[in-house]
ZAZAMAR-643890 format. One record per residue (C-alpha): residue in one letter; chain; y, x, z. Coordinates in nm, 4 decimals, decimal comma, always signed. Layout:
BEGIN
rest | kette | c2 | c1 | c3
A | A | Y | X | Z
...
This chain:
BEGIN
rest | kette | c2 | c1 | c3
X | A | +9,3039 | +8,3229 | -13,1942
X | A | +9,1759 | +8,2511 | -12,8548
X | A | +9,5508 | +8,0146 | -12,7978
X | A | +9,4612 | +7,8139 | -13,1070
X | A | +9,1312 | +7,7292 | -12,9918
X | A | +9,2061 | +7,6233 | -12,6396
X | A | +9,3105 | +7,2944 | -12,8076
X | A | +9,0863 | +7,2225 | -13,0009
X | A | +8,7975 | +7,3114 | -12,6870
X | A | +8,9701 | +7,0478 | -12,5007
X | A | +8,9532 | +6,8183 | -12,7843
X | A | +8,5972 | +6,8364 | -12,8237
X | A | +8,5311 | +6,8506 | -12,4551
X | A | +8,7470 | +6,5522 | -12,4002
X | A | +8,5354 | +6,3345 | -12,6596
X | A | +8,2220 | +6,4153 | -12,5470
X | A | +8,3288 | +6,2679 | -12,2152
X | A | +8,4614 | +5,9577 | -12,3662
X | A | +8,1531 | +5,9523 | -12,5732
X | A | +7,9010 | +5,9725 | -12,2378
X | A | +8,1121 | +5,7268 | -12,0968
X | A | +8,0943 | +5,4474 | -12,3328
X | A | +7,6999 | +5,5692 | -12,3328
X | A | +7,6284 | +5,4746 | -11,9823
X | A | +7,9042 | +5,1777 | -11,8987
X | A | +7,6714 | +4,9006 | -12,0518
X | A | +7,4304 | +5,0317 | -11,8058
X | A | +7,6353 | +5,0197 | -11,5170
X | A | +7,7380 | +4,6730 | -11,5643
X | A | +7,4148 | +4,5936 | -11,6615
X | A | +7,3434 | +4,6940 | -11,2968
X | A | +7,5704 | +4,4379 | -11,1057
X | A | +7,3180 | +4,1794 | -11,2354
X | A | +7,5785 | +3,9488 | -11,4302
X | A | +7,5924 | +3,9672 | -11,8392
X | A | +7,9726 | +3,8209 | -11,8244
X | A | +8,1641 | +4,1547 | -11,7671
X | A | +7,8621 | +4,3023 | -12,0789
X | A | +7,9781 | +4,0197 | -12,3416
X | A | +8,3662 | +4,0674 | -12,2486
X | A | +8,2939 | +4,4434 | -12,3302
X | A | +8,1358 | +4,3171 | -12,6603
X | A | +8,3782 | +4,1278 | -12,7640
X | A | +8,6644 | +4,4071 | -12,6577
X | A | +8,4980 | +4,6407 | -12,8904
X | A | +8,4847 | +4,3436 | -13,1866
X | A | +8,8656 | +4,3526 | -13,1449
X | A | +8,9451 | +4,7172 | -13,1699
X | A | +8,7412 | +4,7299 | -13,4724
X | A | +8,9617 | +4,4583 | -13,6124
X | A | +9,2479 | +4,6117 | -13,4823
X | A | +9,1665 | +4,9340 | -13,6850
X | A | +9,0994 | +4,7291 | -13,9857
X | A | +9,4710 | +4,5844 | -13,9145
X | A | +9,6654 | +4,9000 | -13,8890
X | A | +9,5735 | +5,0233 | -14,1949
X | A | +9,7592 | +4,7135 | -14,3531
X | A | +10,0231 | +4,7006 | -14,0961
X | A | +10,0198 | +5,0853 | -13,8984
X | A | +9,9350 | +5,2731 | -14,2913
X | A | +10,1231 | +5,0889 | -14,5043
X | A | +10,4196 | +4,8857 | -14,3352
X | A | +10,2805 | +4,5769 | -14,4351
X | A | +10,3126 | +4,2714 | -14,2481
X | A | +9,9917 | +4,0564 | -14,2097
X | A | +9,9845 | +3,7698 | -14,0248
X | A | +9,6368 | +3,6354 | -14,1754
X | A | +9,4071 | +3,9072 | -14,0822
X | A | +9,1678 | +3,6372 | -13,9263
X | A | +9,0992 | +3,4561 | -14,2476
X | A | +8,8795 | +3,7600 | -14,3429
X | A | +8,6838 | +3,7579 | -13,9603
X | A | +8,6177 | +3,4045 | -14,0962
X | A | +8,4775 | +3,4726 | -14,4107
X | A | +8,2503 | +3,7478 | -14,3145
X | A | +8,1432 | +3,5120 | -13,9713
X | A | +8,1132 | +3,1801 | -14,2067
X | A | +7,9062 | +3,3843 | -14,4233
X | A | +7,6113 | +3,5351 | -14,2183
X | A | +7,5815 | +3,1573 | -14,0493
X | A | +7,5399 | +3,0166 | -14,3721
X | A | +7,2721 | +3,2931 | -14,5579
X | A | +7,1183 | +3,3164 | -14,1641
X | A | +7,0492 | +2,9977 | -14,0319
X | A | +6,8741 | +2,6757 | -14,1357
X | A | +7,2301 | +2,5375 | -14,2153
X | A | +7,1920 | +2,4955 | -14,6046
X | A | +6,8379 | +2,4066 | -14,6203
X | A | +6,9535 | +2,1169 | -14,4096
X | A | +7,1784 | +1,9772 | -14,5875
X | A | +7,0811 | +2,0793 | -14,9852
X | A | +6,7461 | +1,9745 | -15,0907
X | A | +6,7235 | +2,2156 | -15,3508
X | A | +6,8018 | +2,5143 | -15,1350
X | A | +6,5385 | +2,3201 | -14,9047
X | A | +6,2939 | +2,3723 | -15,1759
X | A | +6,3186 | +2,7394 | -15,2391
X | A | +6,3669 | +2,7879 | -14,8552
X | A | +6,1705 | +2,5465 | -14,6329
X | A | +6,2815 | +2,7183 | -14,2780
X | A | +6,6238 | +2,8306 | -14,4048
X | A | +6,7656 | +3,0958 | -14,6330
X | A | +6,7451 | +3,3840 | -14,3052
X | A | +6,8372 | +3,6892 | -14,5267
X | A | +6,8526 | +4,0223 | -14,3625
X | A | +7,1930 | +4,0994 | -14,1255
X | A | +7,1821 | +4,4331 | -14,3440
X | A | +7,2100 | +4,2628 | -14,6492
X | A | +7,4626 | +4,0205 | -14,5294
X | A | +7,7190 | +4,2729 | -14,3879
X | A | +7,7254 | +4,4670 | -14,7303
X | A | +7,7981 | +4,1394 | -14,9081
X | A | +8,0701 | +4,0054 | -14,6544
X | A | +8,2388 | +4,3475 | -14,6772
X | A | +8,2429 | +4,2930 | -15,0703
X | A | +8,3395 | +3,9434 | -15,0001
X | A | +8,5944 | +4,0298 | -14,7714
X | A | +8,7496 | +4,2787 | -15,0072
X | A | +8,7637 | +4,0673 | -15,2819
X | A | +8,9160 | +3,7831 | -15,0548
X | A | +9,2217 | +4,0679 | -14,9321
X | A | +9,2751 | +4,1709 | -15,3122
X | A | +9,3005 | +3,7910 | -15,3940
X | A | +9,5437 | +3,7327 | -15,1025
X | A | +9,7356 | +4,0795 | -15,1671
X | A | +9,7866 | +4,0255 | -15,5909
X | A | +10,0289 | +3,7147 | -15,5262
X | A | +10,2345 | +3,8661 | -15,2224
X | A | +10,2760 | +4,2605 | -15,3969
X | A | +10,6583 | +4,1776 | -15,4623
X | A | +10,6912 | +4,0378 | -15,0985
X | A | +10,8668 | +4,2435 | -14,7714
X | A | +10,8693 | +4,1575 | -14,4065
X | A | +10,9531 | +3,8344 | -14,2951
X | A | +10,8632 | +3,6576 | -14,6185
X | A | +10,5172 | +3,8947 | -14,6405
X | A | +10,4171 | +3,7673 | -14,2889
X | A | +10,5275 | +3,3616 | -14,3347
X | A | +10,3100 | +3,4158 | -14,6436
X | A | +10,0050 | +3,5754 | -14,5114
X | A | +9,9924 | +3,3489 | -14,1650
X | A | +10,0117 | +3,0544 | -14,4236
X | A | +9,6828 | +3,1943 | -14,6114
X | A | +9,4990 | +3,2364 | -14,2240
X | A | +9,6073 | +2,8782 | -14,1893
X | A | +9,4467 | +2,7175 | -14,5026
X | A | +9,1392 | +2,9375 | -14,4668
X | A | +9,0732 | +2,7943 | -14,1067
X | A | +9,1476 | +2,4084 | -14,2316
X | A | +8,9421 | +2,4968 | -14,5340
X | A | +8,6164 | +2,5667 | -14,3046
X | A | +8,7576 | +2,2933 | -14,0811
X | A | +8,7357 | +2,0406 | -14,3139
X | A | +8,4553 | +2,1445 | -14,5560
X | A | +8,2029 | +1,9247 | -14,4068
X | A | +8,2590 | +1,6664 | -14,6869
X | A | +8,1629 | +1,4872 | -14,9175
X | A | +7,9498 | +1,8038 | -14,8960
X | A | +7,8858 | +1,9462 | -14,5904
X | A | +7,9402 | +2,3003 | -14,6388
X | A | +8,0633 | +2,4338 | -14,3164
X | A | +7,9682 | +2,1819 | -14,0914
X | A | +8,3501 | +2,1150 | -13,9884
X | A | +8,4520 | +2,0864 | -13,6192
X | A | +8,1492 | +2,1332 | -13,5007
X | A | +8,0623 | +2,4358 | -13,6839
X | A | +7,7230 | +2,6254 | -13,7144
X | A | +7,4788 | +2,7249 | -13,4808
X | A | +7,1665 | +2,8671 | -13,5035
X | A | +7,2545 | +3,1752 | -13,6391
X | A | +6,9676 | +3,4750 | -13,6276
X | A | +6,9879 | +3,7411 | -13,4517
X | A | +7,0647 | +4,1157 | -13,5594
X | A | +6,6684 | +4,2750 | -13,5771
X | A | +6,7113 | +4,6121 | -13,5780
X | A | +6,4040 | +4,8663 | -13,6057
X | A | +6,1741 | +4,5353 | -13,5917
X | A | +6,2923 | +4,4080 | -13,2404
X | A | +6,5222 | +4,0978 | -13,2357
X | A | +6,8077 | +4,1531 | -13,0956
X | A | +6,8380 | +3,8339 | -12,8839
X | A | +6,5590 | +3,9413 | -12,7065
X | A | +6,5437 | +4,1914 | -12,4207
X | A | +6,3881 | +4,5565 | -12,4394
X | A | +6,1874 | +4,7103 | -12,2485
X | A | +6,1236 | +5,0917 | -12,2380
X | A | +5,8756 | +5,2375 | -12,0372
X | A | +5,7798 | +5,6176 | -11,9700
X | A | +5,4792 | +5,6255 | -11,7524
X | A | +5,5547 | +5,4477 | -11,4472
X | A | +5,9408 | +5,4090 | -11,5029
X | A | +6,0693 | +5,1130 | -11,6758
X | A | +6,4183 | +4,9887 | -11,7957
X | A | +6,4740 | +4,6397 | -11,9178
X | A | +6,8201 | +4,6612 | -12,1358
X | A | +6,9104 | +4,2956 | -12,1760
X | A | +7,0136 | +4,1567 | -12,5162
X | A | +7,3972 | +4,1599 | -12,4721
X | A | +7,3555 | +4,5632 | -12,4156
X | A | +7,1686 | +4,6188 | -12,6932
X | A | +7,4341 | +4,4722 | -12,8702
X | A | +7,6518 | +4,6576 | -12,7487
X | A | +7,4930 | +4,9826 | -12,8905
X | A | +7,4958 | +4,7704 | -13,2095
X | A | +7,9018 | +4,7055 | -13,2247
X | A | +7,9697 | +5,0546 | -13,1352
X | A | +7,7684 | +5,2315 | -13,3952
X | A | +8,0188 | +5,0488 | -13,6318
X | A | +8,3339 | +5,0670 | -13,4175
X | A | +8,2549 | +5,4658 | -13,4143
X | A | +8,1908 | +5,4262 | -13,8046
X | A | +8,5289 | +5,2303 | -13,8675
X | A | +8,7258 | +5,5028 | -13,6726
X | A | +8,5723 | +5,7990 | -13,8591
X | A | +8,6506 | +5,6263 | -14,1798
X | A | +9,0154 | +5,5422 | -14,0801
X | A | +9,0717 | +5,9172 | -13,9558
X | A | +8,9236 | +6,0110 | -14,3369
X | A | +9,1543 | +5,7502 | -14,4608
X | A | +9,4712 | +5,8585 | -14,2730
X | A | +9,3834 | +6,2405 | -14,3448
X | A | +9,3574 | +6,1383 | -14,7656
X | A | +9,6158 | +6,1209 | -15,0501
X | A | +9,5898 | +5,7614 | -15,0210
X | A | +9,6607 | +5,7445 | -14,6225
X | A | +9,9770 | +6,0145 | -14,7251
X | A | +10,0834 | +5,7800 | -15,0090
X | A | +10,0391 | +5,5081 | -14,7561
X | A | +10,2325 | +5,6067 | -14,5144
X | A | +10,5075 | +5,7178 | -14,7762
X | A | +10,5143 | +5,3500 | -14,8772
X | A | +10,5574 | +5,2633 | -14,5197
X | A | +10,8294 | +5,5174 | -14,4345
X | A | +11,0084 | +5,4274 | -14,8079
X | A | +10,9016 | +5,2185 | -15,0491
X | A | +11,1905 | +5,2921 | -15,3064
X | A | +11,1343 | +5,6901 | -15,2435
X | A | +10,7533 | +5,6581 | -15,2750
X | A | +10,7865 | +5,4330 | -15,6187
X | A | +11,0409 | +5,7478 | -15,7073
X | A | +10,7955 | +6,0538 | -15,6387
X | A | +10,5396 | +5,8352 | -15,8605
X | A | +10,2981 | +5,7095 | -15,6156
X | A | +10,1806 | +5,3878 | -15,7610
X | A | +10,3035 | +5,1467 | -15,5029
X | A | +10,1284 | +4,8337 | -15,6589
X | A | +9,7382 | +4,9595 | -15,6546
X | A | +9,8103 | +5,1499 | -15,3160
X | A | +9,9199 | +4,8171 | -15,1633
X | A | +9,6296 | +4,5872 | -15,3033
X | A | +9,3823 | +4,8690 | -15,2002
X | A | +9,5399 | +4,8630 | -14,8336
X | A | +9,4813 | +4,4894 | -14,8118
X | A | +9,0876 | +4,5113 | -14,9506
X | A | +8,9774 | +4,8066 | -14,7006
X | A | +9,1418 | +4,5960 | -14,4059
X | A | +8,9804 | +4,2870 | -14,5033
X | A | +8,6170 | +4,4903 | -14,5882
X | A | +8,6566 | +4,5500 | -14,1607
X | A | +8,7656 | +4,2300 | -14,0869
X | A | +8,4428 | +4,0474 | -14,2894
X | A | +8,1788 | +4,3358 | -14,1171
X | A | +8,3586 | +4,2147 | -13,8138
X | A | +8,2850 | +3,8650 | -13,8521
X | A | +7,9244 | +3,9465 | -13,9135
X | A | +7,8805 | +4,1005 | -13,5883
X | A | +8,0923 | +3,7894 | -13,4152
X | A | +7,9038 | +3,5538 | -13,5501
X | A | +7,5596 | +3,7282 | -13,4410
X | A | +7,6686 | +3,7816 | -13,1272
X | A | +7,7743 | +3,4135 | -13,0230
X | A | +7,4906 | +3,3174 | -13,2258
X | A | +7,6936 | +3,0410 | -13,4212
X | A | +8,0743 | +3,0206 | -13,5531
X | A | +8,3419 | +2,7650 | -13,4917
X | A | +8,6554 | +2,7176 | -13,6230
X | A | +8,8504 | +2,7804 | -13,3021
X | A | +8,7931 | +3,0896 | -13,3036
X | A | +8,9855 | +3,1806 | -13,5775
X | A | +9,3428 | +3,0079 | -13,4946
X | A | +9,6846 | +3,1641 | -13,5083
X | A | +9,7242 | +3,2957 | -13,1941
X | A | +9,3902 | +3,5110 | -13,2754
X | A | +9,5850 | +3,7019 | -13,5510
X | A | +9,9246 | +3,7046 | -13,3758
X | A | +9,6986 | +3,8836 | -13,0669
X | A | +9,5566 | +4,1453 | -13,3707
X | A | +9,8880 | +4,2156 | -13,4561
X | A | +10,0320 | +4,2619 | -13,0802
X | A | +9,7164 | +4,4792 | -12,9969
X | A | +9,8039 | +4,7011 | -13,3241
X | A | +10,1951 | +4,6945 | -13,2292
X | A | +10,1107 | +4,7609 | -12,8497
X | A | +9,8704 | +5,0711 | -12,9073
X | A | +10,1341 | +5,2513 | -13,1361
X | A | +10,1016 | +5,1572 | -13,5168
X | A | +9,9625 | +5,3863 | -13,7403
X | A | +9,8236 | +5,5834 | -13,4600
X | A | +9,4257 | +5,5022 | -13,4159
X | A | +9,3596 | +5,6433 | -13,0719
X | A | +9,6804 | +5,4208 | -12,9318
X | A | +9,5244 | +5,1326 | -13,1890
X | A | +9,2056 | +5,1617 | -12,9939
X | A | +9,4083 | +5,1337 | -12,6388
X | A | +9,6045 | +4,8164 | -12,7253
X | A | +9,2678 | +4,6624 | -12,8380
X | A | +9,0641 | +4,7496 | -12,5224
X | A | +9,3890 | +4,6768 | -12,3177
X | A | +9,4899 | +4,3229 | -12,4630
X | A | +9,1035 | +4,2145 | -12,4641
X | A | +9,0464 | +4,2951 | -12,1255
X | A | +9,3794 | +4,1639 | -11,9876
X | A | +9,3418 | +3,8194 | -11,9418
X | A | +8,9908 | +3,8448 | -11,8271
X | A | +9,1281 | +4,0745 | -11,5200
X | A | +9,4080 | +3,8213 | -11,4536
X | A | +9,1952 | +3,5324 | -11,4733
X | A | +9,0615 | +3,6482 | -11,1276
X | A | +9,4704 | +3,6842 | -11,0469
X | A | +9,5543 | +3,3292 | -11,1678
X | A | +9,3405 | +3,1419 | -10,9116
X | A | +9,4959 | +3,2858 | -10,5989
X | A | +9,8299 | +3,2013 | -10,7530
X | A | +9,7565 | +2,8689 | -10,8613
X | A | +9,6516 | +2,8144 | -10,4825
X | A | +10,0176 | +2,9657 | -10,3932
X | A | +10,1758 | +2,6842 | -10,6293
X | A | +10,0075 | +2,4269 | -10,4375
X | A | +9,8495 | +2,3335 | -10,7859
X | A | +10,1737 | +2,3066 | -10,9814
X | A | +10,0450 | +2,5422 | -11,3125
X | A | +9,7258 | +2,5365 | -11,3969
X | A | +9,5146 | +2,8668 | -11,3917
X | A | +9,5231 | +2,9220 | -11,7741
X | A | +9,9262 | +2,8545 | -11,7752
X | A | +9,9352 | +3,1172 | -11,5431
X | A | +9,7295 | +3,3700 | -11,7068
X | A | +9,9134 | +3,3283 | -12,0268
X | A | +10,2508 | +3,4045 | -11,8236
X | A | +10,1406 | +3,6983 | -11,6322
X | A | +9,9554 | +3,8361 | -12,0181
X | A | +10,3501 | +3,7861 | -12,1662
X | A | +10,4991 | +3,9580 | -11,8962
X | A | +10,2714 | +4,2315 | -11,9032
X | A | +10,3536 | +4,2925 | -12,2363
X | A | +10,7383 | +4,2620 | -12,2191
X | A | +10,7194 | +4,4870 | -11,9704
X | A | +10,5006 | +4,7715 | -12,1450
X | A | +10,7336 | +4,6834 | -12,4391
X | A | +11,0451 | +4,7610 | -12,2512
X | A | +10,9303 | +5,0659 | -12,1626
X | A | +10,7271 | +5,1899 | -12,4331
X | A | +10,8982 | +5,0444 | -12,6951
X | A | +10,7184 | +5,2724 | -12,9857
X | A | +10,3573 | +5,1765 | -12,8212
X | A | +10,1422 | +5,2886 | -12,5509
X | A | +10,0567 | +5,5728 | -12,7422
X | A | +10,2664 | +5,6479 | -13,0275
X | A | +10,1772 | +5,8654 | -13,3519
X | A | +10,3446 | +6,1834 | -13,2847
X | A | +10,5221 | +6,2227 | -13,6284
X | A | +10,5821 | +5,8487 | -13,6648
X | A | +10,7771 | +5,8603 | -13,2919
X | A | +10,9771 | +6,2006 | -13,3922
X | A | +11,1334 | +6,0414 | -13,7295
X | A | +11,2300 | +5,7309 | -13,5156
X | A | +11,3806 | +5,9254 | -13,2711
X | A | +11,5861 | +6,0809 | -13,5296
C-alpha cells in the first residue's frame, strides 16, 4: 500500500511545484523591468495550447494535418471583427445598429469561435475521411492555404477583412470589470504591486492552457481517446472490432479545431489586432514539429516541444548577432537563427527520434 502511493506522492508533489512555478515566473520577469521576455512567455503558452489541440488530430488519431492554422484564423478573424469598430466602418447598416462598433463580450466571442471552429474542422474533415498520410496532409496544408488568401484578399469589393493590412483595434479581454490592457494595481495597506497588462494576460492564457490539458487528459483517458488511438495504431483492426472509424475521425478534427479557434481569440486580444502573416505555412509546419518533437500522443512531452520550439529562436536570436559579427556580415542574423533552430532539431531528432518525451506505451510497441 505504502509502495503504490510513493508514486503517486511524487506526482502530486511534483505538480504543485510546476504549478508555483508558472505562478510566480510572470512576476519575476516582470521584475527585470522589460515586458519582451512577458509577451514571448505569452505567446509560448498560445502555442502549447495549439499544440494540444494538434495532437489530438495528429498524436490521438494518426491523422496528418497540415492546416491546423486555418482554425487560429478563424477564431482570431472573428473576435476582431464582433470586437472592434471594423464593421461599423465599413457597413452603414451595422453602423446604424452600432454607432461605436459591434464590441461584444470576449466571453461571448470565445464560445462562438469554438462553435465556429468546430464546425469549420467537421467541414474540412467530411471531404478528406477516405484520405491517409501524404495525400491527408497535401490536402489539409492546401485548406490552411486558401483560408489565409481568403482573409488576404477579402477586402473587396467588400471589405470584409481588411486584406493586407488586417485589423486593429481589437478590445481588450475585461475580466471581473478591469480591462485587461490596462495595468493593476493591488494594494494591502502600505504595500503595493503594479502587475502590468502583459502579466495579467498571462494569468488569462493559462487558466485556459490548464483547462485544455485537463480536457485532453479526460479525452485520452475516454472510449473515444482508446478508439482513437486504436485508429491510430490500426485503422483496418479498429474498423474490424466495430469502432466507427468515420464519426471518430470527424469528431477528432472538430475538438482540435474548437482549441485552435479559442486560441485565436486569445491571439488576437493579445496583439490587439490580426494580420494575415501570422497565419502562413511555416506557422502550421512549426505546430506540427512542436507536436512531433514533444512525443505525439503524449501531452506532457506535447507541452515540452511547445515551450521548447517557442522559446528557441528567441534564445538564439541573442546567439545570431555574435555570429553574424564572426561572418564579417556574410548571413544575416535571421538566416542564422533559422540554421542554428534546424540544427537544433536534427540533432534532438537524431537522438530522440520518438520525441523528447515519448508516451510510454506508444514508445514500447515501436520498439517492438
Amino acid at each position: 500500500m505504502t509502495q503504490a502511493s510513493a508514486p503517486s506522492k511524487g506526482r502530486y508533489v511534483a505538480f504543485a511545484a510546476a504549478a508555483l512555478a508558472m505562478l510566480v515566473l510572470p512576476l519575476l520577469l516582470q521584475a527585470t523591468g522589460s515586458n519582451s521576455w512577458m509577451r514571448i512567455v505569452d505567446v509560448a503558452l498560445l502555442y502549447v495550447m495549439l499544440a494540444l489541440g494538434l495532437n489530438i488530430v495528429v498524436g490521438f488519431a494518426g491523422l496528418l494535418d497540415l492546416g491546423f492554422i486555418a482554425f487560429f484564423a478563424v477564431g482570431a478573424y472573428l473576435y476582431s471583427l464582433l470586437a472592434s469598430s471594423h464593421l461599423a466602418d465599413n457597413f452603414p447598416a451595422i453602423a446604424a445598429m452600432f454607432p461605436n462598433g459591434i464590441h461584444l463580450s470576449f466571453w461571448i466571442v470565445i464560445f462562438l469561435a469554438a462553435i465556429l471552429a468546430g464546425l469549420t474542422g467537421l467541414i474540412l474533415g467530411y471531404p478528406v475521411l477516405k484520405l491517409r498520410g501524404d495525400y491527408l496532409a497535401i490536402v489539409t496544408l492546401g485548406f490552411g492555404e486558401i483560408v489565409r488568401i481568403f482573409m488576404l484578399n477579402l477586402d473587396r469589393p467588400i471589405n470584409i477583412t481588411n486584406g493586407p493590412k488586417g485589423i486593429a483595434g481589437v478590445d481588450a479581454v475585461t475580466v471581473f470589470g478591469h480591462n485587461m490592457g490596462q495595468r493593476l494595481t493591488v494594494s494591502l495597506g502600505d504595500w503595493s504591486y503594479t502587475f502590468e497588462s502583459v502579466t495579467l494576460y498571462y494569468y488569462l492564457i493559462l487558466f485556459f492552457v490548464v483547462l485544455t490539458v485537463v480536457i485532453c487528459y479526460r479525452l485520452a483517458d475516454s472510449r473515444i481517446g482508446r478508439a482513437w488511438m486504436a485508429i491510430r495504431e490500426d485503422e483496418i483492426a479498429a474498423k474490424a472490432m466495430g469502432i466507427n472509424t468515420r464519426n471518430l475521425k470527424l469528431a477528432a478534427f472538430g475538438t482540435s479545431a474548437t482549441f485552435g479557434g479559442v486560441a485565436g481569440v486569445l491571439f488576437a486580444s493579445l496583439m490587439r489586432g490580426v494580420y494575415p502573416e501570422s497565419f502562413v505555412l511555416m506557422e502550421s509546419v512549426m505546430i506540427v514539429a512542436m507536436v512531433v518533437l514533444g512525443g505525439l500522443g503524449h501531452i506532457p512531452g506535447v507541452i515540452l516541444g511547445a515551450l521548447l520550439l517557442a522559446g528557441l529562436p528567441e534564445l538564439l536570436r541573442h546567439l545570431a548577432g555574435p555570429l553574424h559579427h564572426l561572418t564579417d556580415g556574410r548571413l544575416a542574423p535571421e538566416i542564422l537563427r533559422q540554421l542554428l533552430i534546424a540544427l537544433a532539431m536534427i540533432v534532438i531528432m537524431l537522438l530522440r527520434p520518438r520525441g523528447l518525451w515519448p508516451a510510454p506505451e506508444h514508445g514500447k510497441a515501436l520498439s517492438k
